[in-house]
N, CA, C and O of each residue as an XYZ file, in Angstrom:
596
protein
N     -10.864      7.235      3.592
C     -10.853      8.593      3.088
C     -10.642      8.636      1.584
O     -10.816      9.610      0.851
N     -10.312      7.642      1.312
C      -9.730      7.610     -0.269
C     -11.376      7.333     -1.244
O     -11.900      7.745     -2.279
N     -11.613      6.591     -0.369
C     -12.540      5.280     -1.645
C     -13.731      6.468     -2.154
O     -14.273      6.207     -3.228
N     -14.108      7.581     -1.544
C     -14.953      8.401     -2.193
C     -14.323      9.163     -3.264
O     -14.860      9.161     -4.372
N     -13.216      9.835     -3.057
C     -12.690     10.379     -4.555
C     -12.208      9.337     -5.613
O     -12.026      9.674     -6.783
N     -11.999      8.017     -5.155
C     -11.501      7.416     -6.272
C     -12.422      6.895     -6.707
O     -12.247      6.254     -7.743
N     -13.621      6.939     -6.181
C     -14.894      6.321     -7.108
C     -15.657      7.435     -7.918
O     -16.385      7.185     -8.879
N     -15.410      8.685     -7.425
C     -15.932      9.530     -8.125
C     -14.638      9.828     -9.824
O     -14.818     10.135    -11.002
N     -13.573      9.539     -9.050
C     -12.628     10.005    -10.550
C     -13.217      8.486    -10.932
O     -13.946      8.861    -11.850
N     -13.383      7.310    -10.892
C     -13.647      6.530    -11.645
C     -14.597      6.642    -12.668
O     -14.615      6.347    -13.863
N     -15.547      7.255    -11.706
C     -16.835      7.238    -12.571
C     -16.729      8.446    -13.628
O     -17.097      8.271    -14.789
N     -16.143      9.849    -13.125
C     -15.647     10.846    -14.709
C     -14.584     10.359    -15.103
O     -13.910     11.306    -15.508
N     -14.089      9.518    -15.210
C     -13.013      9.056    -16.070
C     -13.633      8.054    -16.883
O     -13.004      7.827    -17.916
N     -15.026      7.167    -16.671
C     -15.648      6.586    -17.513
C     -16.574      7.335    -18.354
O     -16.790      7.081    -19.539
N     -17.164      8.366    -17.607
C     -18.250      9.350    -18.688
C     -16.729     10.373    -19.695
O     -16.882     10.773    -20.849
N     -15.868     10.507    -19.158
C     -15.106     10.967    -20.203
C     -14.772     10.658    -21.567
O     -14.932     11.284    -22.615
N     -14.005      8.950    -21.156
C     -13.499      7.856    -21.918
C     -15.337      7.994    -23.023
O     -15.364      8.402    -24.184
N     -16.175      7.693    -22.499
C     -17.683      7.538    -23.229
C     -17.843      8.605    -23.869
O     -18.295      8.277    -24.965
N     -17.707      9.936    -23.799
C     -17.853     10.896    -24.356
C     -16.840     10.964    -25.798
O     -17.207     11.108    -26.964
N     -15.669     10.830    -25.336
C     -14.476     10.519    -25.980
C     -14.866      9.546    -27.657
O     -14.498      9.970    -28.752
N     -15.479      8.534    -27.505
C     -15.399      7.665    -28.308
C     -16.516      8.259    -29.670
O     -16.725      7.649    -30.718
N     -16.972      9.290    -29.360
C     -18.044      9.933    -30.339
C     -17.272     10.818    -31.117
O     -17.758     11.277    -32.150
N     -16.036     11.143    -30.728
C     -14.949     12.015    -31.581
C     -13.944     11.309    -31.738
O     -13.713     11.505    -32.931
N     -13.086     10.542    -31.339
C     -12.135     10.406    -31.579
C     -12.038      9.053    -31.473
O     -12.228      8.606    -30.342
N     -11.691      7.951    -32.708
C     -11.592      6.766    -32.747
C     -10.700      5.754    -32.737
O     -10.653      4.849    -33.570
N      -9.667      5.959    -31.379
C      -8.134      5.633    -31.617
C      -8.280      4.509    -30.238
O      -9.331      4.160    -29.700
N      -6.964      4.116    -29.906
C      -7.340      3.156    -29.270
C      -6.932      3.619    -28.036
O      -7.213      2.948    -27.043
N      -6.154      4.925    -27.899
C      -6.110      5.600    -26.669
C      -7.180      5.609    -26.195
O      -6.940      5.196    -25.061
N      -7.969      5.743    -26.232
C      -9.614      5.937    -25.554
C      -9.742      4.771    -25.033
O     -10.319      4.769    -23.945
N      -9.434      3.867    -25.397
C      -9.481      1.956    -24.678
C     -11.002      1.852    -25.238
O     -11.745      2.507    -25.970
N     -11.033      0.790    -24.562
C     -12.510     -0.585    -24.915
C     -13.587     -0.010    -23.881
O     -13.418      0.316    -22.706
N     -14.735      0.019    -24.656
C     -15.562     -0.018    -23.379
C     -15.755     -0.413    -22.109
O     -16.031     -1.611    -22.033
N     -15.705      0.224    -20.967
C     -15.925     -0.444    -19.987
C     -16.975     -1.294    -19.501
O     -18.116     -1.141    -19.938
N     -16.635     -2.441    -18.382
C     -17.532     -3.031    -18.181
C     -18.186     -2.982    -16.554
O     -17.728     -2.208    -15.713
N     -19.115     -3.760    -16.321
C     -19.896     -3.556    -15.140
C     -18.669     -4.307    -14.244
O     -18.056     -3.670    -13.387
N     -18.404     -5.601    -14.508
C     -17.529     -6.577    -13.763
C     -16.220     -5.579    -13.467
O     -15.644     -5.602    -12.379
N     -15.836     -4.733    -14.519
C     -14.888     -4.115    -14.661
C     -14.571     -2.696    -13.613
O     -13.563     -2.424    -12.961
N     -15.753     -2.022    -13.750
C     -16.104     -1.000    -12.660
C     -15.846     -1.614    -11.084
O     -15.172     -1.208    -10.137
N     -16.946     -3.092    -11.341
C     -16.905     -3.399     -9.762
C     -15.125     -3.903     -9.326
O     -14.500     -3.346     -8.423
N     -14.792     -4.568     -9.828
C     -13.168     -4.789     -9.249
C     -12.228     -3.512     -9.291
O     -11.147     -3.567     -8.706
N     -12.589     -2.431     -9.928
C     -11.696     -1.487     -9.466
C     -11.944     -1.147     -8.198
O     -11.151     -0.778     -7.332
N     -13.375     -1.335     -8.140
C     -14.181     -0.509     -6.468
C     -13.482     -1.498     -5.166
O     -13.309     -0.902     -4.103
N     -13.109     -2.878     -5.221
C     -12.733     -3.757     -4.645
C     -10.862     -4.013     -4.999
O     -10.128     -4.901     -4.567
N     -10.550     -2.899     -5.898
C      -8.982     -2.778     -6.032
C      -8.309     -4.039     -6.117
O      -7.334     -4.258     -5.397
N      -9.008     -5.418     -7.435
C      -9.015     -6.102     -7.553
C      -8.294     -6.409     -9.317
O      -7.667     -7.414     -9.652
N      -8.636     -5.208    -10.198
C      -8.148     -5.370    -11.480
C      -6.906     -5.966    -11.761
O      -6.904     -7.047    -12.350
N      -5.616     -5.312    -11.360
C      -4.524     -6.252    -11.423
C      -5.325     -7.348    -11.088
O      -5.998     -7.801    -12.014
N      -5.424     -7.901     -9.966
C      -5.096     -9.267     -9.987
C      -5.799    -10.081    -10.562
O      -5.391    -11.233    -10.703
N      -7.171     -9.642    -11.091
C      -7.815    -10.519    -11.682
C      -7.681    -10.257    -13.614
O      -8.312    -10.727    -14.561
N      -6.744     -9.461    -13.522
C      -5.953     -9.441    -15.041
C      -6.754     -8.324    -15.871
O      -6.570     -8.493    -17.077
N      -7.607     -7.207    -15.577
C      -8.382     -6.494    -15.922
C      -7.645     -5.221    -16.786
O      -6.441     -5.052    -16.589
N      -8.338     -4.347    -17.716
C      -7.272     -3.161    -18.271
C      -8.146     -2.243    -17.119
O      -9.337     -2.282    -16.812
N      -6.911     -1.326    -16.577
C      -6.894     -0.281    -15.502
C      -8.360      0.966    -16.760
O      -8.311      1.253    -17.956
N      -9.137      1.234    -15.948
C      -9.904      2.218    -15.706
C      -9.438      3.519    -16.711
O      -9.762      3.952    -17.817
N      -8.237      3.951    -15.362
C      -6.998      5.020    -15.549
C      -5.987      4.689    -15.561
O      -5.907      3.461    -15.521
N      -4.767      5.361    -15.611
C      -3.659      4.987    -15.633
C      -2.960      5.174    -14.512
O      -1.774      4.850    -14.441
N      -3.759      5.834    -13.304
C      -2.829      5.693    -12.091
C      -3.610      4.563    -10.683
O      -3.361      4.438     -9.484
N      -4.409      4.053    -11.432
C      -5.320      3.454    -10.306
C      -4.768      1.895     -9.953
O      -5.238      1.215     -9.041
N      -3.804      1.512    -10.749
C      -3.604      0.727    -10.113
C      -2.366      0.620     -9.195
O      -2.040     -0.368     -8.537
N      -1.785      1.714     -9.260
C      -0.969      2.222     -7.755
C      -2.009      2.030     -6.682
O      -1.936      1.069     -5.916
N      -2.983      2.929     -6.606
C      -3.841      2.859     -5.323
C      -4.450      1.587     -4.864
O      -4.762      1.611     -3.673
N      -4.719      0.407     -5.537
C      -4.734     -0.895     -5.221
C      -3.725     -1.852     -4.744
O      -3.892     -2.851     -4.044
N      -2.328     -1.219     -5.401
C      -1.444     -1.919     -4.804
C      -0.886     -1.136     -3.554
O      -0.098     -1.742     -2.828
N      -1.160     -0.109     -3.308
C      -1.046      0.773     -2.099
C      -2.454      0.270     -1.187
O      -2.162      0.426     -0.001
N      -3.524     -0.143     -1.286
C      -4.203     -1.295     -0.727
C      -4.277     -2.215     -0.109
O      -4.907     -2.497      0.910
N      -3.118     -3.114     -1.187
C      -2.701     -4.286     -0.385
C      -1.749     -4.062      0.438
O      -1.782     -4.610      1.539
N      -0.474     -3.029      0.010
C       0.479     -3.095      1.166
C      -0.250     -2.384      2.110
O       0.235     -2.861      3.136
N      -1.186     -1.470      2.528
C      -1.390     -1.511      3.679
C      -2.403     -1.981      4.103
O      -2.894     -1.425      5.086
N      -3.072     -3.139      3.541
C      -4.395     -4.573      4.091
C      -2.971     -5.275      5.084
O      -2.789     -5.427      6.292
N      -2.195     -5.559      3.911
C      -1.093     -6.447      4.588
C      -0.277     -6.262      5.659
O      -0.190     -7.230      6.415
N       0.448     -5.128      5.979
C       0.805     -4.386      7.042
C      -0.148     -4.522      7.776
O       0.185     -5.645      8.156
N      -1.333     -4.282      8.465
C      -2.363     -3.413      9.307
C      -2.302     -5.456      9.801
O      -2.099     -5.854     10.948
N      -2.489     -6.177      8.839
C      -2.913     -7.879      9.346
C      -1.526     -8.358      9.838
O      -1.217     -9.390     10.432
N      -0.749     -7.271      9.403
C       0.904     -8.565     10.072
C       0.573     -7.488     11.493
O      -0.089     -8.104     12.327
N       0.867     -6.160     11.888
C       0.822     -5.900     13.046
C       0.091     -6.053     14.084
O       0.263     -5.710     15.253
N      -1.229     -6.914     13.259
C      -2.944     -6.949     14.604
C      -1.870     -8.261     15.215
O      -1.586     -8.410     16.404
N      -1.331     -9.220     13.961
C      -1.089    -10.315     14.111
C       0.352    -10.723     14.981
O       0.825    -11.849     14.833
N       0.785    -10.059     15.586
C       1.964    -10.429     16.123
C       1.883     -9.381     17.168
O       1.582     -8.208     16.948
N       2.226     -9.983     18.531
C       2.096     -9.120     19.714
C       3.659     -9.171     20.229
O       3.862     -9.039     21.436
N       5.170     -9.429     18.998
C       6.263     -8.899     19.566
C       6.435     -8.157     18.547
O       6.323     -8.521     17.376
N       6.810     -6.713     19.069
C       7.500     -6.147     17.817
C       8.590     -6.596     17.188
O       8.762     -6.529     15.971
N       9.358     -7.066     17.990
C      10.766     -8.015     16.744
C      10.564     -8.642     16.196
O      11.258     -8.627     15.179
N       9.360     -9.907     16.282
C       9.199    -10.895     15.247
C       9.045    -10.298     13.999
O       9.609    -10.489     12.921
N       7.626     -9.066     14.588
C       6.865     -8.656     13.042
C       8.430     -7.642     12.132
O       8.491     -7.579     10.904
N       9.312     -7.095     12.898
C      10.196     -6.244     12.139
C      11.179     -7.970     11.437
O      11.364     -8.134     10.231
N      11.672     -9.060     12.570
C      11.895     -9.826     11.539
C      11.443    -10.261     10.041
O      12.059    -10.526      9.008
N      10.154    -10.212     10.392
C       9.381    -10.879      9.228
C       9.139     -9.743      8.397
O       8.954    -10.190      7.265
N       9.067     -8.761      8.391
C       8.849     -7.871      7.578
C      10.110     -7.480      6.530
O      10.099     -7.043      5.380
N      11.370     -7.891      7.595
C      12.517     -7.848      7.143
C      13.180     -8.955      6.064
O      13.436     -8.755      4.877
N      13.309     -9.753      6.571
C      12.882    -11.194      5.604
C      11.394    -10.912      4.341
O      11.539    -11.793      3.494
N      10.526    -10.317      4.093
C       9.795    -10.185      3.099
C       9.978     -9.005      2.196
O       9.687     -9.019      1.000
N      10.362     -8.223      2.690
C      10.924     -7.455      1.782
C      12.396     -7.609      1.150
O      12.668     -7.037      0.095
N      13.337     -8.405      1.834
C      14.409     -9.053      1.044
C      14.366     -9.762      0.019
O      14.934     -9.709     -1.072
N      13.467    -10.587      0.581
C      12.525    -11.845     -0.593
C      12.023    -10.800     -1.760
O      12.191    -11.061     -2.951
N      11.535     -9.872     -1.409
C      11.110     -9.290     -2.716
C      11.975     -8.485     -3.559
O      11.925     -8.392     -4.786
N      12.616     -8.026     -2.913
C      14.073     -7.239     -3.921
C      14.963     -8.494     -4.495
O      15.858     -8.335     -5.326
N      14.687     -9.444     -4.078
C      15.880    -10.425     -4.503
C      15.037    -11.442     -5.656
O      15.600    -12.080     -6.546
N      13.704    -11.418     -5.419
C      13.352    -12.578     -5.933
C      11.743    -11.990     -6.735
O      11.736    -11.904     -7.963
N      10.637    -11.669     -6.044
C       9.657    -11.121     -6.799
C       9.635    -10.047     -7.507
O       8.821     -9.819     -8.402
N      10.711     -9.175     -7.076
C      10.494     -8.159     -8.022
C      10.953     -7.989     -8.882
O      10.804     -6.942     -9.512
N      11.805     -9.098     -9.307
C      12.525     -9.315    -10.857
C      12.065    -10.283    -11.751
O      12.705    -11.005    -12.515
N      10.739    -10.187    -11.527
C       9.236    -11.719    -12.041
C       7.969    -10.101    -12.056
O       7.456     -9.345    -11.231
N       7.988    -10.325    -13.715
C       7.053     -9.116    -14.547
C       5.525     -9.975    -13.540
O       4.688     -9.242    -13.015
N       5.406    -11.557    -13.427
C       4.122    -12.076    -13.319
C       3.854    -11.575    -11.670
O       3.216    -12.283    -10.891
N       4.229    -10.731    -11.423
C       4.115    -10.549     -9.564
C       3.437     -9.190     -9.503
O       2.869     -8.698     -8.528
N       3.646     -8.509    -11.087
C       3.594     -6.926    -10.636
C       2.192     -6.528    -10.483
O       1.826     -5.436    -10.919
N       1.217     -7.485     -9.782
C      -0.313     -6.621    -10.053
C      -0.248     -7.038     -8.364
O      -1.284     -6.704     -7.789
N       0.787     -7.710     -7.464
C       0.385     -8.480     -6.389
C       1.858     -7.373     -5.106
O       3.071     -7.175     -5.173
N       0.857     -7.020     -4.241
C       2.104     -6.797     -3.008
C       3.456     -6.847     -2.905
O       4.187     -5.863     -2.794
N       3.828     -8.087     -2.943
C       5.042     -8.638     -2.902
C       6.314     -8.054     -3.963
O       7.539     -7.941     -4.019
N       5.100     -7.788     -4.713
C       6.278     -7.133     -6.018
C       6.831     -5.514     -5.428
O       7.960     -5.036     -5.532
N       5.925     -5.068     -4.961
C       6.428     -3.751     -4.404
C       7.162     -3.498     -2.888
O       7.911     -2.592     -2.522
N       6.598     -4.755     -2.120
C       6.625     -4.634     -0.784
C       8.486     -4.906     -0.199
O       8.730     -5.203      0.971
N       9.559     -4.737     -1.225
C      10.656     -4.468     -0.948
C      10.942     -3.157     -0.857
O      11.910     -3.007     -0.111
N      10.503     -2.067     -1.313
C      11.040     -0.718     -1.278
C       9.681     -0.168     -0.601
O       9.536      1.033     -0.827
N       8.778     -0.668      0.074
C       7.806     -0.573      1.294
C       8.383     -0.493      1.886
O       9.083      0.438      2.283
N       8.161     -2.318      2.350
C       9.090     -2.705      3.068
C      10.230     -2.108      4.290
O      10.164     -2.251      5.511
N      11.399     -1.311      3.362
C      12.421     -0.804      3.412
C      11.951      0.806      4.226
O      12.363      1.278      5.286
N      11.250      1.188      3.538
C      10.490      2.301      4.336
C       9.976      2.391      5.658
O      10.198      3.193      6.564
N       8.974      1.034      5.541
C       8.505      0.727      7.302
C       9.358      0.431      7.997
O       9.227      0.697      9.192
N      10.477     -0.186      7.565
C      11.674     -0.477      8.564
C      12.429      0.811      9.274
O      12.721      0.890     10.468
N      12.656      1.727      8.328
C      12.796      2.789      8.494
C      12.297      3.809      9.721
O      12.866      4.246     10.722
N      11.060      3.966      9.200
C       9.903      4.392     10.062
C      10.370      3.875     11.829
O      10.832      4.402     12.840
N       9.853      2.401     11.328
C      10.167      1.721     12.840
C      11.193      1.703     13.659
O      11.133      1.465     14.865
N      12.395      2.012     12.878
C      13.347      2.090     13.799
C      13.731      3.463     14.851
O      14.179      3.583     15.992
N      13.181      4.587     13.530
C      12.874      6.032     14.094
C      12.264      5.912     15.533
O      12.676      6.194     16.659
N      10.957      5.306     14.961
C       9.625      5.587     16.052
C      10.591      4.794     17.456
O      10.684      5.337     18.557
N      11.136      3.654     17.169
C      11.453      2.604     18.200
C      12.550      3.371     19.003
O      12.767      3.008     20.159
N      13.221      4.360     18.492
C      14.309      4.847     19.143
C      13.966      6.131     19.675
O      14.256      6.442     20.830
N      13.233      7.053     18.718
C      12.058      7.803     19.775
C      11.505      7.476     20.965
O      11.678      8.048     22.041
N      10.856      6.566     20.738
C      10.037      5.775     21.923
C      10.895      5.425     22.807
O      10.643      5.843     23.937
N      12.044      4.655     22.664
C      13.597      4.367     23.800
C      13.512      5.446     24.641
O      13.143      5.399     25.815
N      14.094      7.088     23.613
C      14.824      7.918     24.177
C      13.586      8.378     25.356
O      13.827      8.604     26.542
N      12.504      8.433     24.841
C      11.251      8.967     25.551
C      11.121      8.202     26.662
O      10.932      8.791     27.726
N      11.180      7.061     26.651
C      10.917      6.124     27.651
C      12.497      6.547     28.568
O      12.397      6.629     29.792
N      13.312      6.694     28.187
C      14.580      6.600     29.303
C      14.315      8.049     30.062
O      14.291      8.035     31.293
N      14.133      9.194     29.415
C      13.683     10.995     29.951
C      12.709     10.491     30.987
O      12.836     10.664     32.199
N      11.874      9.949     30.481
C      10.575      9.748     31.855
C      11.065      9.209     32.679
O      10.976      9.802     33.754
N      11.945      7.652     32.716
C      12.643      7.373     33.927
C      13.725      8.031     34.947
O      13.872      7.909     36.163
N      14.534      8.893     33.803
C      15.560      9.663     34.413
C      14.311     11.088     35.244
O      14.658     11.525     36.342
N      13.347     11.492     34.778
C      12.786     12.351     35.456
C      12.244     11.776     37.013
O      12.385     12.338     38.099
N      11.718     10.735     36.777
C      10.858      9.930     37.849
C      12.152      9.545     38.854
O      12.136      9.306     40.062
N      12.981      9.567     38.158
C      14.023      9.059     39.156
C      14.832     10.220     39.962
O      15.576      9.915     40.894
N      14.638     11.598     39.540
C      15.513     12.032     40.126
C      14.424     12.598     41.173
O      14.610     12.731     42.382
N      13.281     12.894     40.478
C      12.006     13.330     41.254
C      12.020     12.216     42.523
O      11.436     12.580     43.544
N      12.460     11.284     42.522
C      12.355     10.078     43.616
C      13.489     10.653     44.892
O      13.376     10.691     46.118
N      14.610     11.068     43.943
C      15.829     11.437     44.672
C      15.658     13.031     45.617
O      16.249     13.347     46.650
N      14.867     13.646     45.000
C      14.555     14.979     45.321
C      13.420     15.070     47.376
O      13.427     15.953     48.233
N      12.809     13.951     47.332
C      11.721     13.682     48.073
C      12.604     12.938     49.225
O      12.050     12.464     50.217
């Protein structure tokens, strides 16, 4: 749902920046863009391949990318939910303790994926205790419905 508006602000944010450079000759306007340059934003690749951002908020949405490429591949990938909340738990520690105080991490997941992280845990424990309480109502119903007959 995203990748159509962010290719369209890409692309008026480049005819802007282009328009821009016929009036005003500062370096706010940045460097011309390039083709290589266009295509790795489209592939939410600039951080990492060391590129200057487009815009100035686009490379949130790439790293909001990877944390959820990465999420979506740890949950296909693990068929217990405790392991994946272990491991998720353990990687986002790792990252508050250790990547995210390393400037060379900040175009990559890991750098953010502690205060993610911390969120999905969150989330999960909600949903997991939702899901408990829900799951125990249906038994206590089924059960008394058993008792009733």
């Amino acid at each position: 749902r995203l990748f159509a508006p962010y290719t369209v602000a890409l692309v008026f944010t480049i005819a802007c920046a282009w328009l821009a450079r016929f009036w005003i000759n500062d370096e706010f306007v940045g460097e011309q863009e390039t083709l290589g340059q266009f295509v790795a934003h489209l592939f939410f690749l600039q951080g990492i391949l060391g590129l200057d951002s487009i815009s100035a908020g686009v490379w949130y949405v790439a790293i909001d990318w990877q944390l959820y490429s990465v999420l979506a591949i740890l949950l296909m990938s693990f068929s217990s939910y405790q392991a994946l909340i272990w491991l998720l738990s353990i990687l986002s520690v790792c990252s508050l303790l250790y990547f995210n105080r390393s400037s060379q991490y900040e175009a990559y997941f890991i750098y953010f994926l502690g205060s993610y992280g911390l969120g999905m845990l969150a989330y999960l424990a909600i949903w997991q205790k939702t899901f408990q309480t829900q799951r125990s109502e249906d038994w206590q119903k089924s059960y008394y419905l058993d008792l009733e007959r």
